[in-house]
N, C-alpha and C positions, 0 to 999 in steps of 0.2 A: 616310551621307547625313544631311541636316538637312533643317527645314524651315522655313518662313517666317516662323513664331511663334516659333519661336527662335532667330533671327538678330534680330528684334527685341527678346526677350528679354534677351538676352547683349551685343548690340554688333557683335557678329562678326560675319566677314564666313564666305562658305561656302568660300570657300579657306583664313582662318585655322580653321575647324572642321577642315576635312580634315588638317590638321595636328597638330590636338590631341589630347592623350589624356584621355577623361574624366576621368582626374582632374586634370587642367588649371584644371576650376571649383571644387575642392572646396579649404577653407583645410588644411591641414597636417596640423591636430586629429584633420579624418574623415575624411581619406585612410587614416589609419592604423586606424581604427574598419572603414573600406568594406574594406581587403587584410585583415581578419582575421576579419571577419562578413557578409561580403556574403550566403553564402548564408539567413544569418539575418535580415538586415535585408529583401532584394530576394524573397519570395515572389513568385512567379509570377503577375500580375496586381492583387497588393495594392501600396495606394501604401505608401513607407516612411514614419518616421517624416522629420520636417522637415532640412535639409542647411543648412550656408551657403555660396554656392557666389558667386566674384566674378566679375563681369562685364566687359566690357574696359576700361571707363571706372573702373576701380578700387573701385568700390561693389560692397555684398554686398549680396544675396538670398537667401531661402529658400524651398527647393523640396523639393514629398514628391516622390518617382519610385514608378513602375512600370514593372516591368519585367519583358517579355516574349521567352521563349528561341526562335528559329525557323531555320529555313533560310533564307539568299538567296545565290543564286548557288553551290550547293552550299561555303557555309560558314556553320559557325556564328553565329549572328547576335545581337543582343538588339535588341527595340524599344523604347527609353525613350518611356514616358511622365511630363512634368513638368508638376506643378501649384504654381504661384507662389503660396506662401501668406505671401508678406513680411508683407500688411498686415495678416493674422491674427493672424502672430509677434507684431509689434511692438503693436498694440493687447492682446493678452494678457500680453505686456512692463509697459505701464503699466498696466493692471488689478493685476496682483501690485503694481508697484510703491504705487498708489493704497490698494489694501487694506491692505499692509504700515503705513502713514500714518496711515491712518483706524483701525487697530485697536491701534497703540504711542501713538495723541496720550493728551496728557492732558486735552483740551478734549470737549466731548460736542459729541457726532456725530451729527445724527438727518437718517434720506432720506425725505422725504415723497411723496407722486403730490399731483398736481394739487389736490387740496380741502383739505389735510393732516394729513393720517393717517399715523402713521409706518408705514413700510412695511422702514424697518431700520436698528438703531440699535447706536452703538459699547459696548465695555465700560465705558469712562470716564463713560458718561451713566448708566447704569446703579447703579455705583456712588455715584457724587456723589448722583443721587436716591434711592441706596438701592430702588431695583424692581430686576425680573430684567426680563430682554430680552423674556420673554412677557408680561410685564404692560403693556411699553410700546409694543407691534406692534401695530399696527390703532386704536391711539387718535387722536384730535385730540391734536395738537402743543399748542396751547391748553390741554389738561388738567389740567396740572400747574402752570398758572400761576396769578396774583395776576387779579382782573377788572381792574383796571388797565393789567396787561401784554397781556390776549387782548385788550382793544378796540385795546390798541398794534399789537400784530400782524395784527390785522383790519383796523384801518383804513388803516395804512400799504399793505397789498395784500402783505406778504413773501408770503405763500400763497396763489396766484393761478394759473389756469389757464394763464397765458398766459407764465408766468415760469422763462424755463431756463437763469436763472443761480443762481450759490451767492450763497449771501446769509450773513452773519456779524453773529450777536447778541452781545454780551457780557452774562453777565450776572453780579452782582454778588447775593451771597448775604444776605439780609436779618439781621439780627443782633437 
């Protein structure tokens, strides 16, 4: 049997479910992963770890399952339960991808909150200023500048309560 949340899920209809064999939504890769460790992966009530599973419009998904072993209708049974954690997946997707970015650039990197305070900075700023990463967390951004450049910074508003975009300084090493 299906149910209504996963006929929406999938696409399917409940006559193509009743057709199908679950591994029908799994790509190739974890079919072969699920017939050799199911029992390790599907604990008895624990979700697994994430799946990619296609749906009938040809797009993938990932879903943790649980799953549970019971009787219906004097036969063995399982009740899956599935939880769509796509937009987890892929927003953790670009996090690696973003960190990977921000920690190979050669440009310095610094994230401030609202007043700005660095609150976390790349190895690249680090080095080029010559500090370590503790010396630079928790300071005014402003710190390590010229009063020329903190009124520049101050008065243009880059560090502003109200401001949630990136913003890109060049700067140009005084000789």
């Amino acid at each position: 049997d299906v149910n209504e949340a996963a006929l929406r899920l999938y696409g399917y209809s409940v006559d193509d479910f009743l057709q199908m064999d679950l591994t029908d939504l799994y790509t190739s890769e974890d079919i072969q992963t699920l017939l050799e460790s199911a029992q390790e992966i599907f604990k008895d009530g624990e979700f697994s770890k994430p799946f990619k599973q296609r749906r009938k419009d040809g797009n993938y998904i990932y879903v943790r399952m649980s799953r549970i072993d019971y009787q219906h209708e004097d036969s063995e049974s399982y009740l899956n339960i599935l939880e769509d954690v796509s937009h987890l997946y892929e927003t953790e997707k670009k996090k690696q991808i973003f960190k990977a970015a921000f920690d190979n650039t050669n440009d310095m990197i610094f994230i401030t909150d609202p007043e700005g305070t660095i609150t976390y900075v790349n190895d690249s700023a680090c080095k080029i200023l010559g500090m370590s990463s503790s010396d630079l967390m928790n300071t005014d951004i402003t710190l390590n500048c010229g009063e020329e450049y903190k009124v520049f910074i101050n008065d243009s508003e880059i560090v502003r309560a109200s401001c949630n975009e990136r913003v890109k300084i060049s700067v140009v090493p005084i000789s």
